[in-house]
LUMLODO-163719 format. One record per residue: residue in three letters; x, y, z of N, C-alpha, C in turn. Coordinates in steps of 0.2 Angstrom, whole numbers, padded with zeros to 4 digits, always signed. Atoms other than C-alpha are relative to their C-alpha. Layout:
ALAXYZXYZXYZ
...
END
This chain:
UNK+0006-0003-0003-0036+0055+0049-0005+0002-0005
UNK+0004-0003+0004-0052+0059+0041-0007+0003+0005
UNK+0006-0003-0001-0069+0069+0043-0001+0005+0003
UNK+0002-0005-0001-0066+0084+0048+0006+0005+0002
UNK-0005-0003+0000-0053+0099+0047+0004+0003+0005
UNK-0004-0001-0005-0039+0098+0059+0005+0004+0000
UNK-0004-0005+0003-0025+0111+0060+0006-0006+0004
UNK-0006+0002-0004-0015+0097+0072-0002-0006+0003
UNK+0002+0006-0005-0013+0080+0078+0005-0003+0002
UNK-0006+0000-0002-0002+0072+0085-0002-0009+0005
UNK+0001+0004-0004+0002+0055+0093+0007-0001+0005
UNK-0004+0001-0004+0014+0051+0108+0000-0005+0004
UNK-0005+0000+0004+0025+0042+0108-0004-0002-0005
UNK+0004+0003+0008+0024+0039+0087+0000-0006+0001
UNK-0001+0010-0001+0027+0020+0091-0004-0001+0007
UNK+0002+0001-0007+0014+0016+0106+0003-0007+0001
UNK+0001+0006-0003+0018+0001+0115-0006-0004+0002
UNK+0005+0006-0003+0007-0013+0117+0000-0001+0007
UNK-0003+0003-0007+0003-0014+0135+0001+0006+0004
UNK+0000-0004-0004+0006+0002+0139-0001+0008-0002
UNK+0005-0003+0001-0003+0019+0139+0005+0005-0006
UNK-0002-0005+0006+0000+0034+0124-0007+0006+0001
UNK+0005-0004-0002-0008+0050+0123+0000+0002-0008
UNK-0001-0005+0004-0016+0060+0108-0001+0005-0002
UNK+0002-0007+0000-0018+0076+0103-0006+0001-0005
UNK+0001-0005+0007-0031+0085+0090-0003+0006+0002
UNK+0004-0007+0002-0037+0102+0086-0003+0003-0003
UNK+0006-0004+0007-0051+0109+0078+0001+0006-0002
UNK-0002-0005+0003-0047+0122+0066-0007+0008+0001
UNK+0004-0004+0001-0064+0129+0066-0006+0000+0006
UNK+0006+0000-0004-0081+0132+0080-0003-0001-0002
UNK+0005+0006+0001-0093+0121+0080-0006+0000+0005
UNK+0003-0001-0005-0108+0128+0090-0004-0005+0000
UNK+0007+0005+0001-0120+0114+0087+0005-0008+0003
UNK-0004+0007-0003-0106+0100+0095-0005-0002+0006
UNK+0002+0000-0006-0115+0094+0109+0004-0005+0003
UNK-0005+0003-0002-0101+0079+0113+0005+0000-0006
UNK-0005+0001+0002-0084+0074+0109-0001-0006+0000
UNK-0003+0004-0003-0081+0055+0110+0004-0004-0003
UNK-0006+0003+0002-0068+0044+0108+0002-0008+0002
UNK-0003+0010-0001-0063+0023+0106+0007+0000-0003
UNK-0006+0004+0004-0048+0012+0102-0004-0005-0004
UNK+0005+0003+0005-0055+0003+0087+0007-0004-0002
UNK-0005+0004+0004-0046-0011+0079-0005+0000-0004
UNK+0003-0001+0004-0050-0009+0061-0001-0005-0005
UNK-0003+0003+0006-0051-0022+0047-0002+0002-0009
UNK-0001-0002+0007-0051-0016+0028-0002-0004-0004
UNK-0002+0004+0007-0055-0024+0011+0001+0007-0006
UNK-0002-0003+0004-0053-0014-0003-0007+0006-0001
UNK+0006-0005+0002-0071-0005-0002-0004-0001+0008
UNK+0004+0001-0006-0078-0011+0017+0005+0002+0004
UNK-0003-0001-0006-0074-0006+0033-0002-0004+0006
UNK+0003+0004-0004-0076-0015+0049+0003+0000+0007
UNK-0004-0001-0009-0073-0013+0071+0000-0006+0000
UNK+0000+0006-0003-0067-0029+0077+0000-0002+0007
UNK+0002+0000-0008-0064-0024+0093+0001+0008+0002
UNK+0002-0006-0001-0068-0010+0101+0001+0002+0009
UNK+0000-0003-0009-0061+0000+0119-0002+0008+0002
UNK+0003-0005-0001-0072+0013+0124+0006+0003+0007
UNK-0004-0005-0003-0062+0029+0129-0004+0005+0004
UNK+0005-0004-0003-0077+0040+0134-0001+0007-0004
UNK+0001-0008+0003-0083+0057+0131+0007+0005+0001
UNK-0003-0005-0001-0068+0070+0130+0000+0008-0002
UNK+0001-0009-0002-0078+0087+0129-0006-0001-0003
UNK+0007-0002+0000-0095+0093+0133+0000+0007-0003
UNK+0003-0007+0001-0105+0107+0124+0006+0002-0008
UNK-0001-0001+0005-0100+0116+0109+0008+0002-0001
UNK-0005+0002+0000-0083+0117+0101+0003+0009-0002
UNK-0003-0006+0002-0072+0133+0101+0007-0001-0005
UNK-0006-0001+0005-0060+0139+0087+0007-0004+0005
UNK-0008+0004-0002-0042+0129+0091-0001-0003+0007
UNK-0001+0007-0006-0049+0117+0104+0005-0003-0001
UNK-0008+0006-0001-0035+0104+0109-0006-0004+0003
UNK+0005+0004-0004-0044+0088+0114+0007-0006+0001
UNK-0006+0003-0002-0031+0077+0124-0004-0008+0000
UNK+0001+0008+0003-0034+0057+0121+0005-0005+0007
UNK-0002+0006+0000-0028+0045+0133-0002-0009+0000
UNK+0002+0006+0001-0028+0028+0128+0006-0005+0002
UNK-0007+0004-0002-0017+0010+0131-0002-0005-0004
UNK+0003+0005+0006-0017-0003+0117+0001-0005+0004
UNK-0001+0008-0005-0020-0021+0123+0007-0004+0000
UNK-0003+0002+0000-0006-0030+0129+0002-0008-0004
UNK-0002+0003+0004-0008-0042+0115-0002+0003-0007
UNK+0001+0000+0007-0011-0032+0101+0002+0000-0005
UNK-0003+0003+0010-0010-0036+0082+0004+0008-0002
UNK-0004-0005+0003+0002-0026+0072-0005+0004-0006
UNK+0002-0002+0006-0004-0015+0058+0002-0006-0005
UNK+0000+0006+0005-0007-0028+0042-0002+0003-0005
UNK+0003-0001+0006-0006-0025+0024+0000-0004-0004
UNK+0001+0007+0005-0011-0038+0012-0002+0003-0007
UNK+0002+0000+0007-0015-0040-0005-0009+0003-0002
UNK+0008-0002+0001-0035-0038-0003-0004+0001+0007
UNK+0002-0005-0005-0035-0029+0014+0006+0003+0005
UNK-0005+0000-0004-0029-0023+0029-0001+0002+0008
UNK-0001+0002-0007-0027-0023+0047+0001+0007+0004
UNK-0005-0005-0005-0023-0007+0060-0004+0001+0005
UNK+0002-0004-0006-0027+0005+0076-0002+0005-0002
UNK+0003-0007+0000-0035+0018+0077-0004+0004+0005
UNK+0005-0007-0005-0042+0034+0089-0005+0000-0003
UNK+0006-0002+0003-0059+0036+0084-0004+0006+0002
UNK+0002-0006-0001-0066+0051+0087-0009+0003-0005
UNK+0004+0000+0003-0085+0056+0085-0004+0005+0003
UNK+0004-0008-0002-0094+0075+0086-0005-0004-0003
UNK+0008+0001+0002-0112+0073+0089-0001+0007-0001
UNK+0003-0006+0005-0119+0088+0081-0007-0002+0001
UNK+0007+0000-0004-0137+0094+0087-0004+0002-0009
UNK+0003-0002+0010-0149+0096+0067+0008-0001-0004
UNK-0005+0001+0006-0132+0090+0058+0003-0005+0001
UNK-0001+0007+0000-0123+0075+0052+0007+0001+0006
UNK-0007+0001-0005-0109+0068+0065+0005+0003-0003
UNK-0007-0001+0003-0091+0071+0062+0002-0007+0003
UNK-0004+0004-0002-0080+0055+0063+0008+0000-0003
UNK-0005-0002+0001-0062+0058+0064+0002-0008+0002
UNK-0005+0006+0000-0048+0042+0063+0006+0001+0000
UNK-0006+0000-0001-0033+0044+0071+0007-0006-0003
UNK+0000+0006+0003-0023+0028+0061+0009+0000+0004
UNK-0006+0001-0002-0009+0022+0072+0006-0004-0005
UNK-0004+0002+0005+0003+0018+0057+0006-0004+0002
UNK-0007+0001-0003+0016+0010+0069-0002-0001+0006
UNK+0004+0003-0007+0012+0000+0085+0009-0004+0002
UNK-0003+0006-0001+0028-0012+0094-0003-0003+0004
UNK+0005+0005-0003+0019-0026+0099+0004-0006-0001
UNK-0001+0008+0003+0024-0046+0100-0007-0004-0003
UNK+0005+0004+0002+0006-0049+0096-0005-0004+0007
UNK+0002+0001-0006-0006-0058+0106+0003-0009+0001
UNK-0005+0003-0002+0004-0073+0114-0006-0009+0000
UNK+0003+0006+0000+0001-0094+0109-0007-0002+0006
UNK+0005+0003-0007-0007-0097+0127-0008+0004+0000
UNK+0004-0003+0001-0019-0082+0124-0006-0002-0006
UNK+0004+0002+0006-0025-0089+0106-0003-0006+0004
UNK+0004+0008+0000-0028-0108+0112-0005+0002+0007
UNK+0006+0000-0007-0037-0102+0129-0007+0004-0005
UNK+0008-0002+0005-0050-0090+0114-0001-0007-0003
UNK+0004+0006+0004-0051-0107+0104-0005-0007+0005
UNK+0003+0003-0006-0056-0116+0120-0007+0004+0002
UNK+0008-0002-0003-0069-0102+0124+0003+0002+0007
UNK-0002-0004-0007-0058-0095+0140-0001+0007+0001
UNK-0001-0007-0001-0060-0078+0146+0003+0001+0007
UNK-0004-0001-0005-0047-0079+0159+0005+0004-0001
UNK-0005-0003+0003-0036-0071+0147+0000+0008-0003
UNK+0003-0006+0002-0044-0054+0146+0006+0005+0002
UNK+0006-0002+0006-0041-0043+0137+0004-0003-0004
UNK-0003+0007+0005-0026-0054+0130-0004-0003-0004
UNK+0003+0003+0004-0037-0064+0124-0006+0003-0005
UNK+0006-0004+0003-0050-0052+0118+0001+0000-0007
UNK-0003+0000+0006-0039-0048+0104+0002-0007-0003
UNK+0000+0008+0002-0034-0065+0102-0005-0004-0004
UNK+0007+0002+0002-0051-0070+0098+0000+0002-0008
UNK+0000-0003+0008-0047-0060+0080+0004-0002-0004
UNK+0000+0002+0002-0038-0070+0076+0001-0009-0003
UNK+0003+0006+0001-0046-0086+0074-0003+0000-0004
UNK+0005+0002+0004-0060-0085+0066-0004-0008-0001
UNK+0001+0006+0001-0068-0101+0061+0005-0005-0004
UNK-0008+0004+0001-0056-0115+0059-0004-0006-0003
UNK+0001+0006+0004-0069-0126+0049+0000+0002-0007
UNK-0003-0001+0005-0062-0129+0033-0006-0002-0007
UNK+0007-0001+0005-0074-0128+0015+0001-0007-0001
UNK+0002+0009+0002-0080-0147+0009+0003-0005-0004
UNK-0006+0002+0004-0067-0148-0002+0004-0005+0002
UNK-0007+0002-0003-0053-0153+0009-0004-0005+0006
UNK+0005+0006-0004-0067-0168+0017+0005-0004+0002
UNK-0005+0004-0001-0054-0179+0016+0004-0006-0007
UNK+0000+0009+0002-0045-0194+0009+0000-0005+0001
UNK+0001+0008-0003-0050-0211+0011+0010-0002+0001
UNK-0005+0006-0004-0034-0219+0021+0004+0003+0000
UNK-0005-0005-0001-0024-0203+0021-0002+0003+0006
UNK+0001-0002-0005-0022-0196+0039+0006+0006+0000
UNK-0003-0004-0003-0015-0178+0044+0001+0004+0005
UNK-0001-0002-0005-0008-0171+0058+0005+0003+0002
UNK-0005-0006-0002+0000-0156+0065+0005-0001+0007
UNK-0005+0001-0005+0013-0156+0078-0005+0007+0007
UNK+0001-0007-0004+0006-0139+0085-0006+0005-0004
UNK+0004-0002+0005-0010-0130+0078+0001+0008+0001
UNK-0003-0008-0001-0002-0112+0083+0007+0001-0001
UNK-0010-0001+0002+0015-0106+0075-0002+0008-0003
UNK-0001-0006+0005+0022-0090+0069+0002+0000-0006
UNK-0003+0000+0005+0026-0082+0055+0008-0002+0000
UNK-0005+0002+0000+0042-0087+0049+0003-0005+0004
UNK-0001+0004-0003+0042-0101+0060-0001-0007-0006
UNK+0003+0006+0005+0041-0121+0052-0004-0004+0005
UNK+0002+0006-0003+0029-0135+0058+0001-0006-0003
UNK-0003+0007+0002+0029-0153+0057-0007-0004-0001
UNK+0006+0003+0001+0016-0162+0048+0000-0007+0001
UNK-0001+0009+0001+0014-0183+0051-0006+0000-0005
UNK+0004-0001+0003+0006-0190+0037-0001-0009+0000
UNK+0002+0006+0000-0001-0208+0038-0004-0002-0006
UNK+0003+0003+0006-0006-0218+0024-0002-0009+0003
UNK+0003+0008-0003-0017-0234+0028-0002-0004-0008
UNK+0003+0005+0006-0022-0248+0014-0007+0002-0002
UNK+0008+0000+0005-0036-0244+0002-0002-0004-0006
UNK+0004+0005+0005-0045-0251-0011+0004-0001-0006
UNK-0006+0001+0006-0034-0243-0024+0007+0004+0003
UNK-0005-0005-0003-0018-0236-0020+0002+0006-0002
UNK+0001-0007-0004-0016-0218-0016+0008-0001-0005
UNK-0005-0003+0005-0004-0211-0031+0002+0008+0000
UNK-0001-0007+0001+0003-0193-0035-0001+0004+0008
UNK+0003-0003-0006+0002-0188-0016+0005+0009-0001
UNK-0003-0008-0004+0006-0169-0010-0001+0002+0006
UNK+0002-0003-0006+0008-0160+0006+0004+0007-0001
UNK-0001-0007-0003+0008-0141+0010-0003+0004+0002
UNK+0002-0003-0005+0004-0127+0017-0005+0009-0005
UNK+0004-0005+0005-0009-0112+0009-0007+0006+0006
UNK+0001-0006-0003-0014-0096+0015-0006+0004-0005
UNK+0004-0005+0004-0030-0088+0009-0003+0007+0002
UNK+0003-0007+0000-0039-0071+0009-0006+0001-0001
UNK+0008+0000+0000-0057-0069+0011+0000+0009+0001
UNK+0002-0008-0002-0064-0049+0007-0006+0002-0002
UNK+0006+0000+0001-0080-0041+0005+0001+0003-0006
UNK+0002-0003+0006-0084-0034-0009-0009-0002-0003
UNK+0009-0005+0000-0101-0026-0017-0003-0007-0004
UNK+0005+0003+0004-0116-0037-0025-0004+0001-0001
UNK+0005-0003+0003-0127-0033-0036-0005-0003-0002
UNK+0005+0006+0005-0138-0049-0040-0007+0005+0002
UNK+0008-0001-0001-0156-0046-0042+0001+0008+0001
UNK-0001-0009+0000-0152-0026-0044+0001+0001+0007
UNK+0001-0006-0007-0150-0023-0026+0008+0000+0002
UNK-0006-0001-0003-0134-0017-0018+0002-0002+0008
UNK-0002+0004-0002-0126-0028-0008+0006-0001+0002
UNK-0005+0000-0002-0110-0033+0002+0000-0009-0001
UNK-0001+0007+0000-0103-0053-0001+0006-0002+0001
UNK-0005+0004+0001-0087-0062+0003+0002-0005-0002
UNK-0004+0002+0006-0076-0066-0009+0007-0003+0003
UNK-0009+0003-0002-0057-0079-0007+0003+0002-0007
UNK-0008+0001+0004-0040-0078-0015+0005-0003+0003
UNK-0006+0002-0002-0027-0090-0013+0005+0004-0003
UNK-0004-0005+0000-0012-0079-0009+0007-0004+0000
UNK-0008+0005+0001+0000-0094-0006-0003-0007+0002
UNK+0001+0008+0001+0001-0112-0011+0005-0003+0001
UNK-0005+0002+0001+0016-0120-0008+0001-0011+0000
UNK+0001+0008-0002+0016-0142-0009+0008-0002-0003
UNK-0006+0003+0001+0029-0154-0010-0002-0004+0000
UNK+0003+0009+0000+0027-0173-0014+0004-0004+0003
UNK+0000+0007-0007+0027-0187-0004+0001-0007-0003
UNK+0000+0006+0004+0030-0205-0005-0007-0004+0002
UNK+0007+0003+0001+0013-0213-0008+0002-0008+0006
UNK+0000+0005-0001+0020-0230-0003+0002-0001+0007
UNK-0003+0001-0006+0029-0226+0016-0006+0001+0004
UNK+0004+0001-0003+0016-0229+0028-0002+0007+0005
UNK-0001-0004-0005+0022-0216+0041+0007+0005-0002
UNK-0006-0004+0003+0032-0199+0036-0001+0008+0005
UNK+0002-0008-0002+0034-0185+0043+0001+0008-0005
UNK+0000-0004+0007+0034-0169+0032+0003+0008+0006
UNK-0004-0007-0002+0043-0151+0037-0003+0006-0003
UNK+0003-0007+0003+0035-0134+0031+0002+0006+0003
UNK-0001-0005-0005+0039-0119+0034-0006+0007-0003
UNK+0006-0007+0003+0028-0102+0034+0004+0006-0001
UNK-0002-0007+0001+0033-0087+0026+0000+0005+0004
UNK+0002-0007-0006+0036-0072+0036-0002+0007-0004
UNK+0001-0006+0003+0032-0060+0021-0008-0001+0000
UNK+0006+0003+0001+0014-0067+0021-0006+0002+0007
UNK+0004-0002-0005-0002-0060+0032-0003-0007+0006
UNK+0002+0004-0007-0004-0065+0051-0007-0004-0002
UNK+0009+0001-0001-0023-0075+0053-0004+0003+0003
UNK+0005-0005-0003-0036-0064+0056-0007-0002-0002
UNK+0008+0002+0002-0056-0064+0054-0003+0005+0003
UNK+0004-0009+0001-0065-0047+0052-0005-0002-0004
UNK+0005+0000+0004-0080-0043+0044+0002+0002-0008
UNK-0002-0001+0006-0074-0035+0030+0009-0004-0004
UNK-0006+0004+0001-0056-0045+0029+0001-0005+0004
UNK-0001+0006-0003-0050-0061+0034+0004-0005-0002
UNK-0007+0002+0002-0035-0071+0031-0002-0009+0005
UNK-0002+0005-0003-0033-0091+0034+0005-0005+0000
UNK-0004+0007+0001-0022-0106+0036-0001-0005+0002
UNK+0001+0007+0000-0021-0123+0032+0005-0004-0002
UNK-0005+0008+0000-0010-0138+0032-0004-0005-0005
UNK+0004+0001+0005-0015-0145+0016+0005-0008-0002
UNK-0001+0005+0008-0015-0165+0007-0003-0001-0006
UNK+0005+0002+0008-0019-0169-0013+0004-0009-0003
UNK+0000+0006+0005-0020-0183-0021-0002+0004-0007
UNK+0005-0004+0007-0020-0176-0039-0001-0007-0005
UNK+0002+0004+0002-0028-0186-0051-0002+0003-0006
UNK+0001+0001+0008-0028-0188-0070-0006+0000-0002
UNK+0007-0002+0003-0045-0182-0077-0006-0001+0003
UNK+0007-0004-0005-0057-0181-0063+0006+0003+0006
UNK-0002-0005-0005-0053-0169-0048+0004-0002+0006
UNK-0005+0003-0007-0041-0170-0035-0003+0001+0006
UNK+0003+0003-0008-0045-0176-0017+0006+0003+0006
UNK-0003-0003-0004-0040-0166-0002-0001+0000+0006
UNK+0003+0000-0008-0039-0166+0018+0005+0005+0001
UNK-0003-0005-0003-0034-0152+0028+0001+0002+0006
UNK-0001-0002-0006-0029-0147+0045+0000+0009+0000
UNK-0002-0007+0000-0032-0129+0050+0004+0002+0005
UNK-0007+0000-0005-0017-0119+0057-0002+0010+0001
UNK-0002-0007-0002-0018-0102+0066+0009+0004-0001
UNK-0007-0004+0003-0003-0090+0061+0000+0005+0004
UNK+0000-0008-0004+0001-0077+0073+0005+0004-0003
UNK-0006-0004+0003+0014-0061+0067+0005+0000+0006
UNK-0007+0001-0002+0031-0060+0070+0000+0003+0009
UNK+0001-0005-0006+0035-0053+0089+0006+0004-0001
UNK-0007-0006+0000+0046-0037+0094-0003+0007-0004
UNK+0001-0006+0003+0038-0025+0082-0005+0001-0005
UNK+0007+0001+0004+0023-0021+0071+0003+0004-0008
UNK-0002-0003+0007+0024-0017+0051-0004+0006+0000
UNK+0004-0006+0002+0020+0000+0046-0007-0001-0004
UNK+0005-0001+0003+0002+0004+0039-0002+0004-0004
UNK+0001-0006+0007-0006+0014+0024-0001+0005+0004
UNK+0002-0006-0001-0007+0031+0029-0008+0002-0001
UNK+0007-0001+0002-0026+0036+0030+0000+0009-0004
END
């Protein structure tokens, strides 16, 4: 919790369930005659290492009018979506819950308080929920709401255009962690023959971070490939099928403003003294189901 001095908070239960309601506590330490409300969201948060960012937002409402007496209690109820994301730590962000909490103050700055649900049990938001967001459904609400976070855009950078007479195809363009897919990889006749082939699977990280061009202060996203993994093929079998699997230590797909995580189903052609040639299929990654990883303490 931040932004403002509490003598007590409290969440119940400490693991909310997905799906179904949680209460929380806090109390202001000190009187605050100039409060004129309380109010309070459930916020999904995403993090990079300097931004912050709501991705999704369920308005809780106002929970106290008029000014704030010494050891108020302000009681919280909320109910996380019945598909929501687990807390997520990554390499160059992160992922959680949170109570939001915001004193408007009459001639003075806000107070904003962050309750950080550190521990959620959750399966996530469920295959049928994502491909109904990738379609553009809203029959899946709020299922799908959250859903929707983790998509993101599924067109892949210019690189991965293609290879002439190399064809790749996924069995299933939604899998969990720790899960494998099955890649079919077709090779058709070309001009020259298709040597040094690879196929795998690569997981990148997109976060904001500050820009200073032209002196001015600025936010810009930045990637880091976090995992690369390929195996090679044989150039010459027409039709193969390839086996991959996804790590389960490795961040769910998601797509925040300030964080954002991808996957793709990757082929290279590598080549001896000019640049290697790539085609890519993108793959949504949901997290494991049954239980959400712990998150940083705020």
């Amino acid at each position: 919790m931040q932004g403002a001095a509490l003598v007590r908070s409290s969440v119940e239960p400490s693991r909310p369930v997905a799906g179904e309601p949680f209460r929380s506590r806090i109390v202001f330490d000190e009187a605050d005659e100039r409060c004129r409300t309380v109010t309070a969201w459930l916020d999904l948060v995403d993090e990079s290492r300097r931004f912050r960012s709501d991705t999704a937002r369920v308005p809780l409402g106002v929970v106290h009018h008029g000014p704030i007496p010494a050891g108020l209690e302000v009681v919280i109820d909320a109910t996380l979506p019945a598909g929501a994301l687990p807390p997520l730590e990554a390499e160059w962000g992160e992922v959680r819950w949170s109570v939001t909490v915001k004193v408007d103050r009459s001639l003075a700055f806000d107070l904003n308080i962050w309750l950080w649900l550190d521990e959620i049990v959750t399966d996530g938001p469920s295959p049928e929920a994502v491909a109904g967001a990738i379609e553009g459904s809203d029959e899946l609400e709020p299922d799908g709401a959250v859903a929707s976070a983790v998509i993101g855009s599924q067109e892949l950078p210019v690189i991965y255009d293609g290879v002439p007479g190399l064809d790749l195809e996924l069995d299933r363009p939604i899998a969990r962690l720790g899960e494998q897919v099955h890649c079919s990889v077709r090779i058709g006749p070309t001009k020259k023959p298709l040597k040094d082939l690879e196929v795998g699977i690569e997981c990148v990280q997109f976060f904001a971070k500050e820009n200073y061009e032209e002196f001015e202060a600025d936010w810009t996203i930045d990637d880091w490939t976090t995992l690369s993994e390929f195996q090679s093929i044989d150039s010459e079998t027409a039709v193969q099928q390839v086996e991959l699997s996804i790590p389960d230590d490795q961040p769910y797909s998601y797509h925040g403003e300030a964080f954002r995580t991808q996957w793709r189903v990757v082929a290279a052609e590598r080549r001896k003294w000019r640049l290697n040639r790539y085609a890519g299929a993108p793959l949504v990654v949901l997290p494991k189901p049954g239980r959400g990883a712990p998150g940083r303490p705020g």
